[in-house]
DOVEXGU-12869 format. One line per 3 residues: number of its first residue (from 1); their letters; for each residue x, y, z of C-alpha. Coordinates in Angstrom, 3 decimals, padded with zeros to 6 digits, always signed. Example, Ala and Ser with C-alpha at 12.3 -4.5 7.8 and 13.67 -1.06 7.14 Angstrom:
1) AS) +012.300 -004.500 +007.800  +013.670 -001.060 +007.140
This chain:
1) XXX) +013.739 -000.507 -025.373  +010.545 -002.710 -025.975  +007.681 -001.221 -024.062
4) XXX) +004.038 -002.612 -023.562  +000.762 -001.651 -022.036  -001.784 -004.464 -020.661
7) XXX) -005.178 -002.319 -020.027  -008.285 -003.504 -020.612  -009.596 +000.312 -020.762
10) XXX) -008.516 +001.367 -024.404  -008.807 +005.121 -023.001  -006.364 +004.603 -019.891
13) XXX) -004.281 +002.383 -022.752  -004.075 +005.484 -024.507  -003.868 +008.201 -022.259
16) XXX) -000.878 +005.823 -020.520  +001.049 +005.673 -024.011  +001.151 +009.341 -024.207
19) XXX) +002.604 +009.956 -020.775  +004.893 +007.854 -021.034  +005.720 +009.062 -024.977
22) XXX) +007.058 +012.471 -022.699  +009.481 +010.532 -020.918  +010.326 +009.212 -024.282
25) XXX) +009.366 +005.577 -024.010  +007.959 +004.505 -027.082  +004.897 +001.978 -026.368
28) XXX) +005.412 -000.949 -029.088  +001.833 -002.909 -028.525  -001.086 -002.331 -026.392
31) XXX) -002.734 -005.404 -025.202  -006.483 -005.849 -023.640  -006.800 -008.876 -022.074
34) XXX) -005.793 -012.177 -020.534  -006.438 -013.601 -023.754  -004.724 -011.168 -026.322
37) XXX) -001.713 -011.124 -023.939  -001.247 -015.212 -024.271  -001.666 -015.284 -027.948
40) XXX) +000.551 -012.411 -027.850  +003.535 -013.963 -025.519  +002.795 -016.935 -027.320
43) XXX) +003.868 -015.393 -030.839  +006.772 -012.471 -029.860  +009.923 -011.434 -028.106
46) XXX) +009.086 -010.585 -024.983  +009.437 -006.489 -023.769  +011.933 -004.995 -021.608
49) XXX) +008.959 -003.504 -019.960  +005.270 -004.446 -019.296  +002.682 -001.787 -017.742
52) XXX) +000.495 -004.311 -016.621  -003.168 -003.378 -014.861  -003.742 -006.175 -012.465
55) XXX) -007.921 -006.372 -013.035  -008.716 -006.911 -017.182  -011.700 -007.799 -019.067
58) XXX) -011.655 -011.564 -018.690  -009.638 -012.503 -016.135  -006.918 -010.992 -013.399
61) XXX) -003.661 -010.408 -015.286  -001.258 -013.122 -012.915  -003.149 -015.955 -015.403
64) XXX) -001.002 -014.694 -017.688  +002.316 -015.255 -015.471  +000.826 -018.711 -014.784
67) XXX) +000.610 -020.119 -018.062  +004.220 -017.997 -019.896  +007.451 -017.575 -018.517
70) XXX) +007.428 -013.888 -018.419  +010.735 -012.439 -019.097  +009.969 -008.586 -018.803
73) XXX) +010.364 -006.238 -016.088  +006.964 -005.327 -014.713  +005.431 -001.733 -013.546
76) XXX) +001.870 -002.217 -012.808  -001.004 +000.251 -012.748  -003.811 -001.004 -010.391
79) XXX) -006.424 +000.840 -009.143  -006.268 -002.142 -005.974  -005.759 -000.693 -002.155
82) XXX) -002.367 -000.383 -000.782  -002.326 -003.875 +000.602  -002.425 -005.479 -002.498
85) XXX) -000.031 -003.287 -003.531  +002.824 -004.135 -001.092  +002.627 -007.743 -001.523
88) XXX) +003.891 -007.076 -005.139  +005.919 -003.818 -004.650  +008.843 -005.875 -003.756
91) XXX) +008.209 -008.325 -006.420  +008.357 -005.439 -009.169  +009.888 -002.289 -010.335
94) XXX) +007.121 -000.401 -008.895  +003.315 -000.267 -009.018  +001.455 +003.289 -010.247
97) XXX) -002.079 +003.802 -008.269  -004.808 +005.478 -010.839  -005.355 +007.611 -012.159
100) XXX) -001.607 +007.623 -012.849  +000.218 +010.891 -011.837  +003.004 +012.231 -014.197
103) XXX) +005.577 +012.234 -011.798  +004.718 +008.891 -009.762  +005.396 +007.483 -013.498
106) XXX) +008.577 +009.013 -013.861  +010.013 +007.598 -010.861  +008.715 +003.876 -011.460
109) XXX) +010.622 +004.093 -015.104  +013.757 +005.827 -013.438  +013.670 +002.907 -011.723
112) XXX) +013.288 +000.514 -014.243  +016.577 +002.392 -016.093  +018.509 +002.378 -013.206
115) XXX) +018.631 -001.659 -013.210  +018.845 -002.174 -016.471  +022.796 -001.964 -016.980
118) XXX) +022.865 -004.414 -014.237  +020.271 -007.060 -014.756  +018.616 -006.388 -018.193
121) XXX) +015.343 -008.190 -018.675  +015.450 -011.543 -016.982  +012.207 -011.755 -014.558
124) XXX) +014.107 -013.382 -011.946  +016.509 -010.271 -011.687  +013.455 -007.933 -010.871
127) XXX) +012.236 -010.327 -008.491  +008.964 -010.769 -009.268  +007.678 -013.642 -007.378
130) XXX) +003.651 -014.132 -009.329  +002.573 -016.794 -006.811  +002.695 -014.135 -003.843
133) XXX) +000.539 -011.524 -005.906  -001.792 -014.254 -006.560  -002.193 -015.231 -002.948
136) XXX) -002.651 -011.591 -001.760  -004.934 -011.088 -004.245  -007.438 -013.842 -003.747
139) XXX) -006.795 -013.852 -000.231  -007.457 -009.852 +000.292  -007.981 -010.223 +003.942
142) XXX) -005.039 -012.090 +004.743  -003.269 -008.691 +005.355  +000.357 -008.181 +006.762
145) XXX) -000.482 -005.767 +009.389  +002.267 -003.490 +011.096  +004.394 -004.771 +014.339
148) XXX) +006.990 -002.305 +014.596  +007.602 +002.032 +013.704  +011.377 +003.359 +013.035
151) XXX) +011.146 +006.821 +014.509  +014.130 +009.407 +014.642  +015.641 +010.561 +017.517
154) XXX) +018.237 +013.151 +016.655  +020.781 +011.556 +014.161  +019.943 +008.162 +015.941
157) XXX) +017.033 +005.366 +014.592  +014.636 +003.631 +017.275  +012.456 +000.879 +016.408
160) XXX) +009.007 +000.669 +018.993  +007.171 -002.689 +018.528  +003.689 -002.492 +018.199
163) XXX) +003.221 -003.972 +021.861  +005.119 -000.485 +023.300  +002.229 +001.987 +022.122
166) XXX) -000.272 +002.770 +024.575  -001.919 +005.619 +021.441  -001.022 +007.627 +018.380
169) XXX) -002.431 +010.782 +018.393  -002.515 +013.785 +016.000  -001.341 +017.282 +016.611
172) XXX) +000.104 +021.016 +014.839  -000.360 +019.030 +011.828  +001.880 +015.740 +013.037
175) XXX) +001.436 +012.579 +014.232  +002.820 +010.724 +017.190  +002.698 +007.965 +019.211
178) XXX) +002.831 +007.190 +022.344  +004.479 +004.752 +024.286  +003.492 +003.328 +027.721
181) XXX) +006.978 +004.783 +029.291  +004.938 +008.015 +028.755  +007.135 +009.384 +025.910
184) XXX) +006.148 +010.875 +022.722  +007.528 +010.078 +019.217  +006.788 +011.849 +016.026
187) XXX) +006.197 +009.360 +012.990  +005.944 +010.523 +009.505  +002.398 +008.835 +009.085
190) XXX) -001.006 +010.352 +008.805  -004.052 +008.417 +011.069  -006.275 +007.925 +008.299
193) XXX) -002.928 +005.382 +006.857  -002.618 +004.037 +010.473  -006.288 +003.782 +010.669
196) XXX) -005.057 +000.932 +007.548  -001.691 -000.524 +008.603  -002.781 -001.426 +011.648
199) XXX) -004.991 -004.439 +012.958  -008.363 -003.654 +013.532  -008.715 -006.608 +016.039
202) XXX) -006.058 -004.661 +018.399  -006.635 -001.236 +017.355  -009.361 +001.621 +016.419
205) XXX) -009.830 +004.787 +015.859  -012.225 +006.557 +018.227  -011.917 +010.428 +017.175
208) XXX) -010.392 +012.274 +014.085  -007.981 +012.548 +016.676  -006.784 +009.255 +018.167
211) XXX) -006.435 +005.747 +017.667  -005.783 +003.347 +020.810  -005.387 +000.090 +021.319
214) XXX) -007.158 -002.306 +023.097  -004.744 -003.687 +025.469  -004.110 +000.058 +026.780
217) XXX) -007.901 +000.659 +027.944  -007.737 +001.163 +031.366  -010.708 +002.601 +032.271
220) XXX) -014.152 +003.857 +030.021  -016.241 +006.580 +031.477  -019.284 +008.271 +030.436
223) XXX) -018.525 +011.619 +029.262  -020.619 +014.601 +027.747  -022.968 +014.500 +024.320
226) XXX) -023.170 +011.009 +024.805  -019.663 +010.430 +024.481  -017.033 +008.454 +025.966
229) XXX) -013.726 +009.446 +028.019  -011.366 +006.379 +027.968  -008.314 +006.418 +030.370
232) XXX) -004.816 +005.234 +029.611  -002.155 +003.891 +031.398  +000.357 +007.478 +031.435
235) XXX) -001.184 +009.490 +028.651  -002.375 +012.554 +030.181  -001.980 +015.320 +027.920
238) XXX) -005.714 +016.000 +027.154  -008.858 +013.873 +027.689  -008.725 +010.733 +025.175
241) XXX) -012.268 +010.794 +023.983  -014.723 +008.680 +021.898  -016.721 +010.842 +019.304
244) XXX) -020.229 +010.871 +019.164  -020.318 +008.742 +015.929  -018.051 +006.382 +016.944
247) XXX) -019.483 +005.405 +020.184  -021.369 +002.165 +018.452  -018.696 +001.023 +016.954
250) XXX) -016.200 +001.279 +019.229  -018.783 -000.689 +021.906  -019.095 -003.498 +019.577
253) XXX) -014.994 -003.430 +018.906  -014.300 -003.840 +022.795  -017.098 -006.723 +022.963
Protein backbone atom coordinates (compact mmCIF):
# COMPACT_ATOMS: atom_id res chain seq x y z
CA UNK A 1 0.00 0.00 0.00
CA UNK A 2 1.27 3.52 -1.17
CA UNK A 3 1.09 5.89 1.73
CA UNK A 4 1.77 9.77 1.82
CA UNK A 5 1.97 12.61 4.24
CA UNK A 6 1.08 16.37 3.09
CA UNK A 7 2.41 18.57 6.24
CA UNK A 8 3.88 21.60 5.94
CA UNK A 9 5.47 21.07 9.61
CA UNK A 10 8.51 18.70 8.81
CA UNK A 11 8.31 17.75 12.71
CA UNK A 12 4.46 16.71 12.70
CA UNK A 13 5.61 15.06 9.03
CA UNK A 14 7.84 13.09 11.01
CA UNK A 15 6.44 12.38 14.17
CA UNK A 16 3.12 11.28 11.84
CA UNK A 17 5.39 8.72 9.79
CA UNK A 18 6.43 7.03 12.89
CA UNK A 19 2.96 6.46 14.29
CA UNK A 20 1.76 5.30 11.65
CA UNK A 21 5.21 2.99 10.95
CA UNK A 22 3.50 1.02 14.38
CA UNK A 23 0.48 0.23 12.63
CA UNK A 24 2.79 -0.86 9.94
CA UNK A 25 2.04 1.58 7.17
CA UNK A 26 5.05 2.40 5.49
CA UNK A 27 5.03 6.31 4.49
CA UNK A 28 6.51 6.36 0.75
CA UNK A 29 6.96 10.43 0.34
CA UNK A 30 6.39 13.30 2.56
CA UNK A 31 5.24 16.35 0.83
CA UNK A 32 5.26 20.20 2.19
CA UNK A 33 3.26 22.18 0.24
CA UNK A 34 0.68 23.13 -2.36
CA UNK A 35 3.44 23.41 -4.63
CA UNK A 36 5.61 20.19 -4.01
CA UNK A 37 2.32 18.23 -3.99
CA UNK A 38 1.42 19.46 -7.82
CA UNK A 39 4.82 18.85 -9.16
CA UNK A 40 4.55 15.74 -7.29
CA UNK A 41 0.91 14.46 -8.67
CA UNK A 42 2.07 15.86 -11.73
CA UNK A 43 5.13 13.32 -12.05
CA UNK A 44 3.82 9.84 -10.02
CA UNK A 45 1.26 7.16 -9.41
CA UNK A 46 -0.95 8.39 -7.22
CA UNK A 47 -1.16 6.68 -3.29
CA UNK A 48 -3.70 4.49 -1.93
CA UNK A 49 -3.60 6.88 0.91
CA UNK A 50 -2.94 10.65 1.47
CA UNK A 51 -2.63 12.18 5.17
CA UNK A 52 -3.36 15.45 4.07
CA UNK A 53 -3.22 18.70 6.67
CA UNK A 54 -5.79 21.04 5.32
CA UNK A 55 -3.66 24.57 6.21
CA UNK A 56 0.19 24.35 4.40
CA UNK A 57 2.83 26.79 3.82
CA UNK A 58 1.55 28.44 0.67
CA UNK A 59 -1.74 27.80 0.21
CA UNK A 60 -4.87 25.56 1.74
CA UNK A 61 -4.37 21.98 0.53
CA UNK A 62 -8.09 21.70 -1.67
CA UNK A 63 -5.83 23.85 -4.51
CA UNK A 64 -4.36 20.84 -4.94
CA UNK A 65 -7.79 18.82 -5.60
CA UNK A 66 -8.64 21.75 -7.90
CA UNK A 67 -6.01 21.64 -10.31
CA UNK A 68 -5.32 17.12 -10.26
CA UNK A 69 -7.72 14.53 -10.35
CA UNK A 70 -6.90 13.01 -7.09
CA UNK A 71 -7.27 9.36 -7.10
CA UNK A 72 -6.27 8.47 -3.39
CA UNK A 73 -8.25 7.88 -0.43
CA UNK A 74 -7.88 10.81 1.93
CA UNK A 75 -7.42 10.94 5.98
CA UNK A 76 -6.76 14.42 6.93
CA UNK A 77 -5.06 15.88 9.98
CA UNK A 78 -6.32 19.48 10.64
CA UNK A 79 -5.93 21.30 13.53
CA UNK A 80 -9.52 23.29 12.09
CA UNK A 81 -12.74 23.29 14.65
CA UNK A 82 -15.23 20.60 14.41
CA UNK A 83 -17.33 22.42 11.88
CA UNK A 84 -14.95 22.34 9.32
CA UNK A 85 -14.45 19.06 10.11
CA UNK A 86 -17.96 17.62 9.43
CA UNK A 87 -18.38 19.20 6.17
CA UNK A 88 -15.53 16.83 4.99
CA UNK A 89 -15.98 13.84 7.40
CA UNK A 90 -18.44 12.43 5.05
CA UNK A 91 -16.44 13.28 2.09
CA UNK A 92 -13.36 11.18 3.52
CA UNK A 93 -12.17 8.20 5.35
CA UNK A 94 -11.87 10.19 8.40
CA UNK A 95 -10.21 13.39 9.63
CA UNK A 96 -7.51 13.15 12.83
CA UNK A 97 -7.71 16.53 15.12
CA UNK A 98 -3.94 17.48 16.43
CA UNK A 99 -2.03 16.69 17.96
CA UNK A 100 -2.92 13.25 16.56
CA UNK A 101 -3.74 10.57 19.24
CA UNK A 102 -2.44 6.95 18.66
CA UNK A 103 -5.59 5.39 18.79
CA UNK A 104 -7.87 8.10 16.91
CA UNK A 105 -5.18 7.09 14.05
CA UNK A 106 -5.76 3.59 14.27
CA UNK A 107 -9.33 3.77 13.74
CA UNK A 108 -9.20 6.30 10.66
CA UNK A 109 -6.69 3.56 8.88
CA UNK A 110 -8.99 0.58 10.07
CA UNK A 111 -11.19 2.36 8.20
CA UNK A 112 -9.40 3.01 5.27
CA UNK A 113 -8.62 -1.13 5.20
CA UNK A 114 -11.95 -2.00 5.69
CA UNK A 115 -12.98 -0.40 2.13
CA UNK A 116 -10.31 -1.26 0.38
CA UNK A 117 -11.39 -4.91 -0.84
CA UNK A 118 -14.44 -3.18 -1.96
CA UNK A 119 -13.60 0.04 -3.67
CA UNK A 120 -9.73 0.24 -3.89
CA UNK A 121 -8.44 3.70 -4.64
CA UNK A 122 -10.80 5.49 -6.95
CA UNK A 123 -11.69 9.04 -5.22
CA UNK A 124 -15.16 8.81 -6.23
CA UNK A 125 -15.59 5.49 -4.15
CA UNK A 126 -14.51 7.36 -0.87
CA UNK A 127 -16.71 10.08 -1.67
CA UNK A 128 -14.82 12.88 -1.35
CA UNK A 129 -16.68 15.72 -2.75
CA UNK A 130 -13.47 18.87 -2.69
CA UNK A 131 -15.91 21.62 -3.72
CA UNK A 132 -17.93 21.20 -0.31
CA UNK A 133 -14.61 21.40 1.85
CA UNK A 134 -13.76 24.39 -0.07
CA UNK A 135 -17.03 26.14 0.57
CA UNK A 136 -17.01 25.32 4.34
CA UNK A 137 -13.77 26.40 4.53
CA UNK A 138 -13.89 29.86 3.09
CA UNK A 139 -17.25 30.27 4.22
CA UNK A 140 -16.47 29.30 8.11
CA UNK A 141 -19.57 30.91 9.34
CA UNK A 142 -21.91 29.38 7.12
CA UNK A 143 -22.33 26.58 9.77
CA UNK A 144 -24.90 23.62 9.65
CA UNK A 145 -26.29 24.04 13.01
CA UNK A 146 -28.34 21.17 14.80
CA UNK A 147 -32.37 20.76 14.27
CA UNK A 148 -33.03 17.55 15.73
CA UNK A 149 -31.42 14.94 18.98
CA UNK A 150 -32.02 10.94 18.73
CA UNK A 151 -32.38 10.08 22.39
CA UNK A 152 -33.05 6.45 23.78
CA UNK A 153 -35.92 5.44 25.42
CA UNK A 154 -35.56 1.87 26.56
CA UNK A 155 -34.77 -0.34 23.44
CA UNK A 156 -36.83 2.31 21.41
CA UNK A 157 -35.16 5.63 19.35
CA UNK A 158 -37.00 9.17 19.59
CA UNK A 159 -36.04 11.98 17.52
CA UNK A 160 -36.99 15.76 19.38
CA UNK A 161 -36.67 18.64 16.84
CA UNK A 162 -34.93 21.47 17.95
CA UNK A 163 -38.34 23.50 18.20
CA UNK A 164 -39.52 20.79 21.21
CA UNK A 165 -36.71 21.91 23.80
CA UNK A 166 -37.69 24.42 26.18
CA UNK A 167 -33.56 23.77 27.98
CA UNK A 168 -30.73 21.31 28.29
CA UNK A 169 -29.40 21.20 31.48
CA UNK A 170 -26.52 19.34 33.21
CA UNK A 171 -26.67 17.02 36.13
CA UNK A 172 -24.77 13.71 38.27
CA UNK A 173 -22.41 14.12 35.54
CA UNK A 174 -25.18 13.91 32.44
CA UNK A 175 -26.83 15.96 30.27
CA UNK A 176 -30.45 16.36 29.36
CA UNK A 177 -32.87 18.18 27.76
CA UNK A 178 -35.88 19.25 28.24
CA UNK A 179 -38.85 19.39 26.35
CA UNK A 180 -41.83 21.79 26.71
CA UNK A 181 -44.26 18.60 27.52
CA UNK A 182 -42.18 18.84 30.76
CA UNK A 183 -40.21 15.59 30.19
CA UNK A 184 -36.63 14.94 30.58
CA UNK A 185 -34.29 13.12 28.13
CA UNK A 186 -30.74 12.13 28.68
CA UNK A 187 -28.43 12.86 25.54
CA UNK A 188 -24.97 11.64 25.30
CA UNK A 189 -23.59 15.30 24.75
CA UNK A 190 -21.61 17.52 27.01
CA UNK A 191 -22.86 21.59 27.12
CA UNK A 192 -19.65 22.96 26.31
CA UNK A 193 -20.34 20.75 22.52
CA UNK A 194 -23.99 22.04 22.63
CA UNK A 195 -22.75 25.37 23.60
CA UNK A 196 -21.19 24.66 19.55
CA UNK A 197 -23.82 22.65 17.65
CA UNK A 198 -26.30 24.81 18.36
CA UNK A 199 -27.31 28.35 16.91
CA UNK A 200 -26.27 31.09 18.84
CA UNK A 201 -29.07 33.33 17.33
CA UNK A 202 -31.74 30.86 19.11
CA UNK A 203 -29.75 29.62 21.88
CA UNK A 204 -27.13 30.52 24.85
CA UNK A 205 -25.67 29.43 27.54
CA UNK A 206 -26.37 31.40 30.72
CA UNK A 207 -24.61 29.21 33.60
CA UNK A 208 -22.04 26.26 33.57
CA UNK A 209 -25.23 24.77 34.06
CA UNK A 210 -27.83 25.54 31.39
CA UNK A 211 -28.39 26.59 28.03
CA UNK A 212 -32.02 27.90 26.94
CA UNK A 213 -33.42 29.07 24.17
CA UNK A 214 -34.87 32.10 23.30
CA UNK A 215 -38.27 31.25 22.26
CA UNK A 216 -38.76 29.48 25.83
CA UNK A 217 -38.13 32.82 27.96
CA UNK A 218 -41.09 33.41 29.65
CA UNK A 219 -40.35 35.61 32.16
CA UNK A 220 -36.67 37.44 33.45
CA UNK A 221 -36.45 38.49 37.02
CA UNK A 222 -33.90 40.12 39.03
CA UNK A 223 -32.35 37.73 41.27
CA UNK A 224 -29.44 37.86 43.94
CA UNK A 225 -25.50 38.99 43.26
CA UNK A 226 -26.70 40.77 40.46
CA UNK A 227 -27.96 37.90 38.76
CA UNK A 228 -30.81 36.87 36.80
CA UNK A 229 -33.70 34.16 37.43
CA UNK A 230 -35.36 33.40 34.02
CA UNK A 231 -38.69 31.41 34.03
CA UNK A 232 -39.71 28.68 31.64
CA UNK A 233 -42.68 27.44 30.34
CA UNK A 234 -42.84 23.76 32.71
CA UNK A 235 -39.27 23.48 33.88
CA UNK A 236 -39.39 23.63 37.50
CA UNK A 237 -36.88 21.50 38.93
CA UNK A 238 -34.54 24.23 40.37
CA UNK A 239 -34.28 27.99 39.68
CA UNK A 240 -32.88 28.52 35.94
CA UNK A 241 -30.39 31.22 36.63
CA UNK A 242 -28.09 33.67 34.74
CA UNK A 243 -24.47 33.77 36.25
CA UNK A 244 -22.93 36.74 37.29
CA UNK A 245 -20.56 36.83 34.23
CA UNK A 246 -22.95 36.15 31.86
CA UNK A 247 -25.47 38.69 32.68
CA UNK A 248 -23.98 41.21 29.77
CA UNK A 249 -24.01 38.98 27.39
CA UNK A 250 -26.96 37.34 27.72
CA UNK A 251 -28.77 41.13 27.81
CA UNK A 252 -27.28 41.95 24.57
CA UNK A 253 -28.31 38.20 23.12
CA UNK A 254 -32.12 38.84 24.03
CA UNK A 255 -31.86 42.52 22.43
Amino acid sequence: MKTIIIEDEKPAARLLQRKLEKLDIEVGVMLHSVEEALDWFSKNEHPDLIFLDIQLSDGLSFEIFEKVEIKSAVIFTTAYDEYALRAFKLNSIDYLLKPIDEDDLEVAVSKFKARLPKQETNSRDFGMDFEQIKKMLTNPFEKNYKKRFTVKIGQHLKVISIDEIECFFSENKGTYLHTFDNRNYLIECTLELLEQELDPVDFFRISRKFIIPLKAIKEIVLYSNSRLKVILPSFKEEDVIVSREKVSDFKTWIG
